[in-house]
C-alpha positions as a Python dict, from the first residue, in 0.01 Angstrom:
ca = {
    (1, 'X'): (0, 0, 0),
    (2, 'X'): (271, -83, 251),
    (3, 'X'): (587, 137, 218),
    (4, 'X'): (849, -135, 127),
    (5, 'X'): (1159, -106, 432),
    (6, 'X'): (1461, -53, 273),
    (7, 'X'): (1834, -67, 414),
    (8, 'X'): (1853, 289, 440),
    (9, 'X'): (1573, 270, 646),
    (10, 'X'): (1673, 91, 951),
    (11, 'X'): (2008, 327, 891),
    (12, 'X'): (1799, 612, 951),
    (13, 'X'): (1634, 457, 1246),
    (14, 'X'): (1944, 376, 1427),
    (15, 'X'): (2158, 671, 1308),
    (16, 'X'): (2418, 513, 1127),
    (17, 'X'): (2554, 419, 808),
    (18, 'X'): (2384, 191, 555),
    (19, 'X'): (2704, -18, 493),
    (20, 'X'): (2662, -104, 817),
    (21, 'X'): (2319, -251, 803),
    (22, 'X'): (2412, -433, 492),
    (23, 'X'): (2738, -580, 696),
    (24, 'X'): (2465, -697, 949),
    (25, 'X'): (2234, -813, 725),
    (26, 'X'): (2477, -1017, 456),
    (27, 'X'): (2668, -1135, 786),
    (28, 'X'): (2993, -957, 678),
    (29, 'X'): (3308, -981, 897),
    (30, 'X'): (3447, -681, 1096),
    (31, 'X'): (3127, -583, 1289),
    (32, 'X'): (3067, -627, 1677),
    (33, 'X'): (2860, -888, 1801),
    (34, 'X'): (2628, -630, 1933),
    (35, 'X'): (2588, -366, 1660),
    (36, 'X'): (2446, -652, 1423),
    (37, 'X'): (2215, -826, 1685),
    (38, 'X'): (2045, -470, 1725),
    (39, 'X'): (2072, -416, 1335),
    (40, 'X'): (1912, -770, 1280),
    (41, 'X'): (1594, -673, 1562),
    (42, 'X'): (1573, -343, 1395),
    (43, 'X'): (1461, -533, 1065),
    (44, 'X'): (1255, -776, 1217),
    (45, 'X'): (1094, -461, 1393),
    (46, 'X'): (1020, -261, 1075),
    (47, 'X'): (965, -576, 867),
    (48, 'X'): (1257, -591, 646),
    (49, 'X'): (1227, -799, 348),
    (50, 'X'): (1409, -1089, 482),
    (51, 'X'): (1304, -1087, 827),
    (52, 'X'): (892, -967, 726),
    (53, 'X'): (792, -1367, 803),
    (54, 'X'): (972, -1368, 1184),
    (55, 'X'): (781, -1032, 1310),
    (56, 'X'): (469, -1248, 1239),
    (57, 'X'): (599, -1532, 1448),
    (58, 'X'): (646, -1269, 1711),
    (59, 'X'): (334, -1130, 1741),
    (60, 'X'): (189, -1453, 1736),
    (61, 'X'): (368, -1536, 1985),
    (62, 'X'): (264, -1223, 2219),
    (63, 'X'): (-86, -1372, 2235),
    (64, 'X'): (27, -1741, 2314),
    (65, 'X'): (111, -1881, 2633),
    (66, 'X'): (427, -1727, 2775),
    (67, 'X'): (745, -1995, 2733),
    (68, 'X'): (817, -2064, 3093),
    (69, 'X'): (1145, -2286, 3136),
    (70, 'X'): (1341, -2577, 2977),
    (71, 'X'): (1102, -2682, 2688),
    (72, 'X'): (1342, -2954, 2573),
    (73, 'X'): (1607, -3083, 2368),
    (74, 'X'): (1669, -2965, 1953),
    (75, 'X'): (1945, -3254, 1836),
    (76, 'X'): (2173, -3148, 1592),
    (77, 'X'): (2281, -3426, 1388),
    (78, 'X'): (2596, -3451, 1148),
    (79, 'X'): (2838, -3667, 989),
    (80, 'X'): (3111, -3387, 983),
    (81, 'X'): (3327, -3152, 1179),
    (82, 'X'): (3145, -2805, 1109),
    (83, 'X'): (3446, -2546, 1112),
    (84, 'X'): (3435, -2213, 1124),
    (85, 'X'): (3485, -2190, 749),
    (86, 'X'): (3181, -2393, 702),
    (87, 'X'): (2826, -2153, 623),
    (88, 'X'): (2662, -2378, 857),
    (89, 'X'): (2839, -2296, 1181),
    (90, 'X'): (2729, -1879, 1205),
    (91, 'X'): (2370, -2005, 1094),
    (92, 'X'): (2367, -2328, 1384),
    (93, 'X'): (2525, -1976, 1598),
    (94, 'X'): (2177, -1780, 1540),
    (95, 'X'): (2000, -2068, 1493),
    (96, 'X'): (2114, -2201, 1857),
    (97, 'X'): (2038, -1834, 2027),
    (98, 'X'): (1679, -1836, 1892),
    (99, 'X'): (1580, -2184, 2039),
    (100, 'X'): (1733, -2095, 2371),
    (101, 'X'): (1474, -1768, 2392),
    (102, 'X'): (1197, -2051, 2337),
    (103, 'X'): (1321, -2277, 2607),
    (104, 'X'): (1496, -2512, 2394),
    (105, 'X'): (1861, -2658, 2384),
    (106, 'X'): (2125, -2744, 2096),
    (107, 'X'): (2324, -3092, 2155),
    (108, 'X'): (2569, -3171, 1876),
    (109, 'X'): (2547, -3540, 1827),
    (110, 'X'): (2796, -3703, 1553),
    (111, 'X'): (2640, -3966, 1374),
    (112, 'X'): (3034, -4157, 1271),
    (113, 'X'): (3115, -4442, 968),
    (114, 'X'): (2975, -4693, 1175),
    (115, 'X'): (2665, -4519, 1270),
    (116, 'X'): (2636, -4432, 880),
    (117, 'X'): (2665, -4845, 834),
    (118, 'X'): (2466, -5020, 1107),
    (119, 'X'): (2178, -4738, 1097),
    (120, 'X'): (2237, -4659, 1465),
    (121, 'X'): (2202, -4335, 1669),
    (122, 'X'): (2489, -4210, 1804),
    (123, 'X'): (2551, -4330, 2176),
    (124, 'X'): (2457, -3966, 2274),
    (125, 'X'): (2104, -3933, 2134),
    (126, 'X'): (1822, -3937, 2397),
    (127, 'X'): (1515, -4014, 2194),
    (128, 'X'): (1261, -3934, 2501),
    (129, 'X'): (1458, -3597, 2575),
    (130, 'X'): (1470, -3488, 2216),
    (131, 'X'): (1146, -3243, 2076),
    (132, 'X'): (1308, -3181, 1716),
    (133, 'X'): (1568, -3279, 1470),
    (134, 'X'): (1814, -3083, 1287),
    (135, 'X'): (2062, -3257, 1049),
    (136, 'X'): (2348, -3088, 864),
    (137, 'X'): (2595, -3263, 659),
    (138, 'X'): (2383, -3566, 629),
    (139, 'X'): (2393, -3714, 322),
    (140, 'X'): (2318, -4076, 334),
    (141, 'X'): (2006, -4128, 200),
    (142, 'X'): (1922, -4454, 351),
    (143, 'X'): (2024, -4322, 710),
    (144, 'X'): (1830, -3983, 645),
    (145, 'X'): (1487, -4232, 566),
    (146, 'X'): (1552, -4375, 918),
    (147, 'X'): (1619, -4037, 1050),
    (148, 'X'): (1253, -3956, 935),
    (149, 'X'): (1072, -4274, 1057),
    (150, 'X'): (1174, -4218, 1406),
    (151, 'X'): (891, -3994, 1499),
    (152, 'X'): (1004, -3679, 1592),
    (153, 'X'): (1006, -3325, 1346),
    (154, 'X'): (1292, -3324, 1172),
    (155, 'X'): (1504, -3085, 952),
    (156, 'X'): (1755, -3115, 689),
    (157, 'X'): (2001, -2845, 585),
    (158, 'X'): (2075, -2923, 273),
    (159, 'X'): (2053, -3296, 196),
    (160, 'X'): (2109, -3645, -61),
    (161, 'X'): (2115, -3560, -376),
    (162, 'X'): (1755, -3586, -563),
    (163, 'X'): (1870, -3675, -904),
    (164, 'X'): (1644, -3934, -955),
    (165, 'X'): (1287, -3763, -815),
    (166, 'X'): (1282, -3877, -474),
    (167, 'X'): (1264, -3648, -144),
    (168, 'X'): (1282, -3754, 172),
    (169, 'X'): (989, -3723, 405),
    (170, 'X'): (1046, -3412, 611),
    (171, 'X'): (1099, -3039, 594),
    (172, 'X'): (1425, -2881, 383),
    (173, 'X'): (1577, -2596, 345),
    (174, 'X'): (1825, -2491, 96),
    (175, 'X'): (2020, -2182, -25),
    (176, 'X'): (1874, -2027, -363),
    (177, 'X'): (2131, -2254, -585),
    (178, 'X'): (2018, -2173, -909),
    (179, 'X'): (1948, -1814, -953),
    (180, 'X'): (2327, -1670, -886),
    (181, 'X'): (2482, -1932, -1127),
    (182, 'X'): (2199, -1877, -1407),
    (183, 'X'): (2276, -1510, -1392),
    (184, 'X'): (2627, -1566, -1359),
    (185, 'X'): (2623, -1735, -1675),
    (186, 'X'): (2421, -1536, -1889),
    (187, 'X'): (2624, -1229, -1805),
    (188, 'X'): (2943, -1443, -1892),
    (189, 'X'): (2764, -1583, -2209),
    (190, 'X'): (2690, -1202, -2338),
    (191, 'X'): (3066, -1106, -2291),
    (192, 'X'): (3161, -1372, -2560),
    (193, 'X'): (3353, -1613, -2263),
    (194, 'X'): (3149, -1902, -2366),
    (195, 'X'): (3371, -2194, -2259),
    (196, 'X'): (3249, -2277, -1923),
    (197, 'X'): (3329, -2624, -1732),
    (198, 'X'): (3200, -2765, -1358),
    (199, 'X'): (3424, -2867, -1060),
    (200, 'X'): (3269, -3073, -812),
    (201, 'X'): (3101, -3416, -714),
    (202, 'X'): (2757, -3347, -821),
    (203, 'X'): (2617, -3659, -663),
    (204, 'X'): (2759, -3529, -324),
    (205, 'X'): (2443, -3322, -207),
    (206, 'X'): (2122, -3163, -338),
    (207, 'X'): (2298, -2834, -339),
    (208, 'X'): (2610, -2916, -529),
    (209, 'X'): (2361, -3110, -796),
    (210, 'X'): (2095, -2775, -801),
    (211, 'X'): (2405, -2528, -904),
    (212, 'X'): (2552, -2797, -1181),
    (213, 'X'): (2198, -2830, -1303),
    (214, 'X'): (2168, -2465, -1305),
    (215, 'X'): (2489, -2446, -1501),
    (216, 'X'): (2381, -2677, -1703),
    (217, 'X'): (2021, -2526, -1770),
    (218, 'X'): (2138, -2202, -1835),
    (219, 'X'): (2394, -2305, -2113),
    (220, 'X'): (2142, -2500, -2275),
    (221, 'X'): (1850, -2192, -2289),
    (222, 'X'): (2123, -1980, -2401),
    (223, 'X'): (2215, -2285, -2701),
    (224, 'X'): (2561, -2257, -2561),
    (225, 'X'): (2774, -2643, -2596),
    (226, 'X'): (2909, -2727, -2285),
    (227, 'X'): (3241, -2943, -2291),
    (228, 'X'): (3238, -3290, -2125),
    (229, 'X'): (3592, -3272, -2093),
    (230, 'X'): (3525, -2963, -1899),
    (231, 'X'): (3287, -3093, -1611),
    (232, 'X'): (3535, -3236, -1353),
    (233, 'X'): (3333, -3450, -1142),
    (234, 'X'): (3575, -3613, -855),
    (235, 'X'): (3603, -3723, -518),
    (236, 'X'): (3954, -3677, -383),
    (237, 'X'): (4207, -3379, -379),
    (238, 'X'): (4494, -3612, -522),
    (239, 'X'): (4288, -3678, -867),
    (240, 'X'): (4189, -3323, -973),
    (241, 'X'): (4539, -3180, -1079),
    (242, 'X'): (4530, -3465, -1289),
    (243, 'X'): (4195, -3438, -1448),
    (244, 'X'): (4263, -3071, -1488),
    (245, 'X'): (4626, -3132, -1703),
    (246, 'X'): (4447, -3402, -1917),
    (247, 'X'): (4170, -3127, -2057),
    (248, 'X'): (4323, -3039, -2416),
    (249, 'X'): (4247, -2656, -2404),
    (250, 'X'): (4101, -2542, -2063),
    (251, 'X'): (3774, -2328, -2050),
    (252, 'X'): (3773, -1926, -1999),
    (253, 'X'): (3639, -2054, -1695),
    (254, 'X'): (3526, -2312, -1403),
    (255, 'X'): (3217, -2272, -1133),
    (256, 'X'): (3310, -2459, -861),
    (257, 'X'): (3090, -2646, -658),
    (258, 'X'): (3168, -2433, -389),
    (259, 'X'): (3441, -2248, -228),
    (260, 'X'): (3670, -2527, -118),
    (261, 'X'): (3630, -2755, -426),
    (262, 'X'): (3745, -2370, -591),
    (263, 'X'): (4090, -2418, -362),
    (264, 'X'): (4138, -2712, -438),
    (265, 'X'): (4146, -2644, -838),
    (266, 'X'): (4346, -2305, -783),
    (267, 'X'): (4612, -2529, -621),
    (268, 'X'): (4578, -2798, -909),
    (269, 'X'): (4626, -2588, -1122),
    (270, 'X'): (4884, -2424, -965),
    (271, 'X'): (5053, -2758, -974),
    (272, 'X'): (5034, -2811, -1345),
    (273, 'X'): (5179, -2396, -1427),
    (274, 'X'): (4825, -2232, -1489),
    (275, 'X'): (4713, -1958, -1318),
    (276, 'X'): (4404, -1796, -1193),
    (277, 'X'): (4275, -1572, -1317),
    (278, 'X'): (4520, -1539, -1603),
    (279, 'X'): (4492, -1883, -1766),
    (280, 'X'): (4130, -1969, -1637),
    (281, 'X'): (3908, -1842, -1407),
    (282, 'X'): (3725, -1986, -1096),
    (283, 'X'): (3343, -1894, -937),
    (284, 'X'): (3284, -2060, -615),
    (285, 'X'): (2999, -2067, -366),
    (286, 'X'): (2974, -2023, 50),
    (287, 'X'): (3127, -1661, 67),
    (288, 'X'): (3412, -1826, 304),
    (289, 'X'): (3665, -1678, 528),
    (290, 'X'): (3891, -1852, 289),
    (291, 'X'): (3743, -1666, 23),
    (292, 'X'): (3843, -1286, 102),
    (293, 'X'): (4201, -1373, 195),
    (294, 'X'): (4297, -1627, -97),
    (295, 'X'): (4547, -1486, -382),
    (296, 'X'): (4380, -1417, -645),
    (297, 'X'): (4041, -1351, -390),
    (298, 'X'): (3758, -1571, -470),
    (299, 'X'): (3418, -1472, -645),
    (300, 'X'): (3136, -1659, -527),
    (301, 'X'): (2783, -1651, -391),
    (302, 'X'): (2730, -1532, -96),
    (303, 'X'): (2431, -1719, 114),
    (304, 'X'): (2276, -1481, 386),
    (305, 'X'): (2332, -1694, 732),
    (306, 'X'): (2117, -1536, 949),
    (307, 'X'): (1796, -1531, 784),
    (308, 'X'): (1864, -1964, 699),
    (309, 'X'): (1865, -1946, 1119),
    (310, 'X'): (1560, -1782, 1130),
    (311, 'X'): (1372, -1964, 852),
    (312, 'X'): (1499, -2306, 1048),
    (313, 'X'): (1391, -2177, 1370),
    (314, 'X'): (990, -2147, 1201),
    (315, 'X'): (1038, -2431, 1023),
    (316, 'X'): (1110, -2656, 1338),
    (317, 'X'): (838, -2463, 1549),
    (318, 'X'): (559, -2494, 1319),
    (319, 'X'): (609, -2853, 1272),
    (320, 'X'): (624, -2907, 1606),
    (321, 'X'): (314, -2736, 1682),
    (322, 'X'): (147, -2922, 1385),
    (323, 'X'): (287, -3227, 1325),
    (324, 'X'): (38, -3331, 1021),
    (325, 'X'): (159, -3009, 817),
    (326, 'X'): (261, -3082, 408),
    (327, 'X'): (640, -3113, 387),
    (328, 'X'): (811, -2811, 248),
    (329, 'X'): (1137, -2715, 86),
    (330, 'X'): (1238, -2346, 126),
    (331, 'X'): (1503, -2194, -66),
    (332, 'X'): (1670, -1886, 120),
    (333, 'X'): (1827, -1596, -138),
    (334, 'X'): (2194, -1577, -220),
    (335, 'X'): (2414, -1334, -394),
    (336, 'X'): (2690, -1304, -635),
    (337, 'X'): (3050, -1151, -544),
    (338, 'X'): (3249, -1070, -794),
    (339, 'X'): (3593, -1063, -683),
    (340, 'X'): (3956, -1132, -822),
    (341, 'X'): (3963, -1469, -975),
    (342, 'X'): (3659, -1389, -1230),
    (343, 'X'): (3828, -1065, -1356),
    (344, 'X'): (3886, -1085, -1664),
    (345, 'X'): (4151, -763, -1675),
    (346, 'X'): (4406, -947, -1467),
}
């Protein structure tokens, strides 16, 4: 049986420490540009866990064809200004360095309010130049079902929410939603904090939906009563402070929908004299900048960047090269970080 590769593996390859490779590996800040791309090849040499799949793809690739110049055009499309805070933008980083080692360029195109409306393609998109689809931030499910009839592969990152059964007709990929949160809970269940409320528009996206359903599920297994009062489903910054202030006795604690829906109720409740984590405590989910510097620092899960790049990279690829492949949904692993605002010591 295959020796499984650990991190203290590729340490030992490279001569260095094993925080290090886990830095490189979880995408951690404070590392040079170059120590993690010759971490991340490492792996993918000696088939690391995460990167096992993407040594295949290379040695398949070592008996194709070699890729000789501009193979075309992989259109990124998105209804929002990715920032650097957002997870998306060091995955599209990766993401947009793999294609360009198989011929193939990124263009952004922003698909705007009117776009959304009149089911139009932004004034940029080339149809004839463009091999593959990637969409990020596209939520409109009656735009995404256009999206999909046009013809050409397509990918959503995340995408509208699938409360009622239906997917859309192309390839997905998620981060693991569910598993973090269920654990999350249970551990929080067993310490006796059994008050637990939601924070976020649930209906937004299939990934805010998949970690209130997970909250959900797991108080149910566990026969635990979860508090209407306490899930805070809303749309605009202005209306949470007051949705917060109008629960009767707040929860021991809130997951968040993800990290910036978790700002937004630390200020809230900032607003109405609670704090965090002394009055209530807050979970999010990204592992954002924003979430090491905040005061009280921000647990959340943490959703591993690079290997979302590489999984979307094989994704597009294979569904270029066979078009009449089954759909599939692939759910990439996350990781809880405990941090400040869960603790409850403070």
């Amino acid at each position: 049986m295959k020796k499984k590769v650990t991190i203290q593996d590729i340490a030992d390859a490279l001569g260095i420490s094993r925080n290090t490779v886990s830095k490189a590996i979880n995408n951690s800040e404070g590392l040079a540009e170059a120590t993690r791309e010759k971490i991340l090849q490492k792996a993918v040499e000696m088939g690391y866990k995460q990167f096992s799949y993407f040594s295949t793809i290379i040695s398949d690739s070592d008996t194709s064809p070699a890729i000789t110049g501009y193979q075309g055009e992989i259109a990124l499309l998105t209804s929002a200004f990715l920032t650097q805070s957002h997870f998306a933008s060091t995955m599209l980083d990766k993401f947009q360095l793999e294609i360009s080692q198989l011929g193939f360029t990124m263009n952004t195109h922003r698909v705007t309010g009117a776009n959304l409306r009149e089911k139009s393609l932004p004034l940029s998109f080339r149809s004839e130049q463009v091999k593959a689809i990637i969409c990020i931030e596209m939520f409109d499910r009656a735009y995404d079902e256009m999206v999909c009839e046009l013809g050409i592969p397509v990918l959503f990152v995340d995408g509208p929410v699938k409360r009622d059964g239906h997917s859309l007709p192309a390839d997905q990929l998620y981060m693991d939603n569910t598993t973090e949160i269920t654990r999350f809970v249970n551990d929080m269940l067993s310490q006796g904090k059994k008050r637990i409320g939601f924070i976020g528009n649930y209906n937004h996206c299939q990934s805010f939906f998949e970690r209130y359903a997970a909250f959900r599920s797991a108080m149910l297994m566990a026969g635990a009563e979860v508090d209407e009062d306490c899930c805070v489903c809303y749309n605009h910054q202005d209306e949470i402070a007051e949705r917060l202030d109008a629960i009767r006795e707040l929860p021991d604690l809130f997951i968040c929908a993800n990290d910036f829906v978790a700002g937004d109720a630390m200020r809230a409740l900032f607003s109405i004299g609670k704090t965090v984590p002394k009055d209530v405590r807050l979970l999010g989910f990204d592992d954002s900048a924003e979430s090491r510097i905040s005061r009280p620092t921000l647990s959340t899960v943490h959703i591993h960047t690079q290997i979302m790049a590489f999984t979307a990279v094989q994704l597009l690829m294979s569904r270029m090269r066979e078009p009449s492949l089954d759909y599939r949904i692939v759910h990439t692993q996350t990781d809880l970080i405990e941090r400040e605002s869960t603790d409850f010591s403070l």
